[in-house]
C-alpha positions as CSV (number, residue, x, y, z in Angstrom):
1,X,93.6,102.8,119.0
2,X,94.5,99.5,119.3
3,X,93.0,98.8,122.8
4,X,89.3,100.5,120.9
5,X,90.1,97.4,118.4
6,X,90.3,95.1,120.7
7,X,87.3,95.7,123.0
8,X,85.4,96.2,119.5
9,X,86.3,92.7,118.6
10,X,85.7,91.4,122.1
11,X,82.1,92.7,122.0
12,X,81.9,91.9,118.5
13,X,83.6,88.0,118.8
14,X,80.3,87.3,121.3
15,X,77.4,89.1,119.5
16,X,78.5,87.8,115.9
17,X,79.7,84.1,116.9
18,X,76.0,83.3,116.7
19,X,75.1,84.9,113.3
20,X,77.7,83.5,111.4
21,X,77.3,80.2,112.5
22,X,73.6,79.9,112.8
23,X,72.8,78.1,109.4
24,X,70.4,75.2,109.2
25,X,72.3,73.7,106.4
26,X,74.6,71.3,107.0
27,X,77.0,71.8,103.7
28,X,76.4,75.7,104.2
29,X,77.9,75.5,108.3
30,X,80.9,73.3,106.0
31,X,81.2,76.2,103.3
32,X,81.2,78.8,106.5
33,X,83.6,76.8,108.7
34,X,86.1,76.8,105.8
35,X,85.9,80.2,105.1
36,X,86.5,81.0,108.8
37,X,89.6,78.7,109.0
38,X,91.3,80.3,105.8
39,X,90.4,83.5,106.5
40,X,91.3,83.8,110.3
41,X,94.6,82.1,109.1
42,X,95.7,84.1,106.5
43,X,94.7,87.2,109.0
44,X,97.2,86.0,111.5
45,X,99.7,85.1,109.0
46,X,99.5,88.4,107.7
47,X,99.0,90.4,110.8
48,X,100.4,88.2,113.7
49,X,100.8,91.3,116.1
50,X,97.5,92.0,116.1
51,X,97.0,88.5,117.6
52,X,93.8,85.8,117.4
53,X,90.8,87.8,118.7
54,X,91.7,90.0,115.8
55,X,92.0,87.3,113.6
56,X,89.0,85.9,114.7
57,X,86.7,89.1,114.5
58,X,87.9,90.1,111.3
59,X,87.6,86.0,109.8
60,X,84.3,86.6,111.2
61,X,83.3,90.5,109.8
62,X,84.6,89.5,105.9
63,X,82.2,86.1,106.2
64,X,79.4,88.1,107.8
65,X,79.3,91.1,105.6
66,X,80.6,88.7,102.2
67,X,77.3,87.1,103.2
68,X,75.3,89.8,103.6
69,X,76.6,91.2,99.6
70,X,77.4,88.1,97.8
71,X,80.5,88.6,97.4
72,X,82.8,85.3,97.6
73,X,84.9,85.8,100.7
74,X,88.1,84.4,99.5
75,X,87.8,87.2,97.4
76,X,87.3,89.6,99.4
77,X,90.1,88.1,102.0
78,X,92.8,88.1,99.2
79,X,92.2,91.6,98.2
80,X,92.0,93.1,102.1
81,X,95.2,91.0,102.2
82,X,97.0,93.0,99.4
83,X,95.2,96.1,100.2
84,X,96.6,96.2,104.1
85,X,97.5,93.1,105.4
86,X,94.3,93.3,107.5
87,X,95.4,96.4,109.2
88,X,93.2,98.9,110.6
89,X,95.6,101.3,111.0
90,X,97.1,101.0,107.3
91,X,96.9,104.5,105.5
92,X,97.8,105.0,102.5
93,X,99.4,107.9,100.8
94,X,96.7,108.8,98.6
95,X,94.9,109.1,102.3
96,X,92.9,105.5,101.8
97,X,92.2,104.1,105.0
98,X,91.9,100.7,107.1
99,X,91.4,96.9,106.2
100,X,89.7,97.8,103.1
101,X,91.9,101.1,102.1
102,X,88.5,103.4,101.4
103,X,89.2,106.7,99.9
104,X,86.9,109.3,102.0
105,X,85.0,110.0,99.4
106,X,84.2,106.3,98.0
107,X,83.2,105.7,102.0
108,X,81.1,108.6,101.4
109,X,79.1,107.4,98.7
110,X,79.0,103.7,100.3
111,X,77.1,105.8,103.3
112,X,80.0,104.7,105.6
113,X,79.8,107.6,108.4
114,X,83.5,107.0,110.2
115,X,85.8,105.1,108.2
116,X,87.9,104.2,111.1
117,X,85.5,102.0,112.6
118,X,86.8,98.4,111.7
119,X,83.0,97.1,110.6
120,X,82.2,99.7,108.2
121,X,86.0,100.3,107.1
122,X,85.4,96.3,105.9
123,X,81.8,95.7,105.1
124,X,82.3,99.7,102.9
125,X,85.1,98.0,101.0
126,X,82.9,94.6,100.5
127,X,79.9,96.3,99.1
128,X,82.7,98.2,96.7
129,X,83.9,95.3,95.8
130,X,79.7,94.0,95.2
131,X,79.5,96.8,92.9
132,X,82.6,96.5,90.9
133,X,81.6,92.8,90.4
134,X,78.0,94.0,89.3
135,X,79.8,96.7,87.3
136,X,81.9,94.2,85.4
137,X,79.3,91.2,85.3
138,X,78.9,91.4,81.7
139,X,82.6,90.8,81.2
140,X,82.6,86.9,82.1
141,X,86.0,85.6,82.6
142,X,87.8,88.9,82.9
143,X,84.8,90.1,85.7
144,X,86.8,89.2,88.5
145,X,90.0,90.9,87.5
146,X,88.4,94.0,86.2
147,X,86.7,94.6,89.4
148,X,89.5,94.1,91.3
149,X,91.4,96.5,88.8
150,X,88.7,99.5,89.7
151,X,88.8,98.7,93.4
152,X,92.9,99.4,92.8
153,X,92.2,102.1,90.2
154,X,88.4,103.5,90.0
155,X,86.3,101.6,87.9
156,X,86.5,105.0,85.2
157,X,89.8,103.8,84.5
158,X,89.1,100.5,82.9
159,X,85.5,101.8,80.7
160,X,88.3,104.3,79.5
161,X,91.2,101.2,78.7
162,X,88.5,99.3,77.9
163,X,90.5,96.8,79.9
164,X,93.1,97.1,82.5
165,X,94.3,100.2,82.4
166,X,98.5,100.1,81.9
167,X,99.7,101.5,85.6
168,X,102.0,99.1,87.0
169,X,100.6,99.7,90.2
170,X,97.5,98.5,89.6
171,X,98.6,95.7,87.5
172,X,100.9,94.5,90.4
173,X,98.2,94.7,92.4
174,X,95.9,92.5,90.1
175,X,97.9,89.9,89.9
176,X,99.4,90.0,93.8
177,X,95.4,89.6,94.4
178,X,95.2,86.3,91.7
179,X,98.4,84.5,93.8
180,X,97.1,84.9,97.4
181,X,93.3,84.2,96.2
182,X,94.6,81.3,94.5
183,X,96.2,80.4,97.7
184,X,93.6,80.6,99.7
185,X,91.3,78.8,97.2
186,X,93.8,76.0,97.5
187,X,93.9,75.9,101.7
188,X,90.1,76.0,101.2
189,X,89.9,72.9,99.1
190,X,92.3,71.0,101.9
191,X,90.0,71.3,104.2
């Protein structure tokens, strides 16, 4: 498995090095280069075994497909982070899966065909994360944490609570989300 990962990221490091850095704008390639250098950091920090190219593909994956369904990738890092420290091979024992932890069926109804493939394990929880956000949009301030409540929970869970719904597990995993987004918003500014 790990030797699949690796030559996916090889192939992938040289095909996508291109496309995420490709922008004409200036302070966009700034914004991007930013991302990249929090991202593939907090990757290795998390996940050092699993070494740079790693690092590097997935930096490159969460910018790419954050991109592609405007979804702020600090975001999206800090919650892959919590979810499975950036491990492909993180299951859960509800049976979620991968970087992102998708449940079968969610991967189902994202059209993700083999959740054990790193890209759509990642860009299937970033479009799930897109639609919590667009579920929750009306919400303002709270948007953010109630969309990262139904990634943890289902997004049922907080129309019924009208709110965050009261399992410590998914309250834990709110607010570990806040401190390593915060973090990360903080190594993003220092650059």
């Amino acid at each position: 498995m790990v030797s699949r990962v690796l030559m996916i990221c090889l192939v992938c490091l040289f095909c996508w090095g291109s496309i995420c850095f490709a922008d004409e704008n200036e302070q966009e390639d700034s914004e991007v280069y930013r991302y990249y250098v929090v991202i593939y950091n907090d990757v290795l920090r998390a996940n050092p075994q699993h070494g740079a190219v790693w690092a590097d593909w997935s930096a490159r994956a969460i910018i790419y497909f954050c991109q592609k369904w405007q979804v702020s990738p600090l975001l999206a890092a800090a919650n892959f982070h919590i979810e499975s420290n950036y491990t492909m091979e993180s299951i859960s024992k509800t049976g979620a899966r991968g970087v992102a932890q998708l449940m079968p069926g969610t991967a189902k109804m994202l059209g993700i065909t083999n959740i054990d493939d790193p890209m759509q394990n990642i860009e299937g929880g970033i479009m799930y994360l897109a639609q919590q956000l667009d579920t929750f949009r009306q919400y303002g301030d709270m948007r953010t944490t109630y969309a990262i409540a139904a990634y943890n929970a289902g997004p049922q869970a907080i129309k019924d609570y009208r709110g965050l719904p009261p399992y410590r597990e998914t309250i834990n995993h709110v607010e570990r989300v806040r401190v390593v987004l915060e973090r990360l918003v903080l190594e993003y500014n220092g650059i």
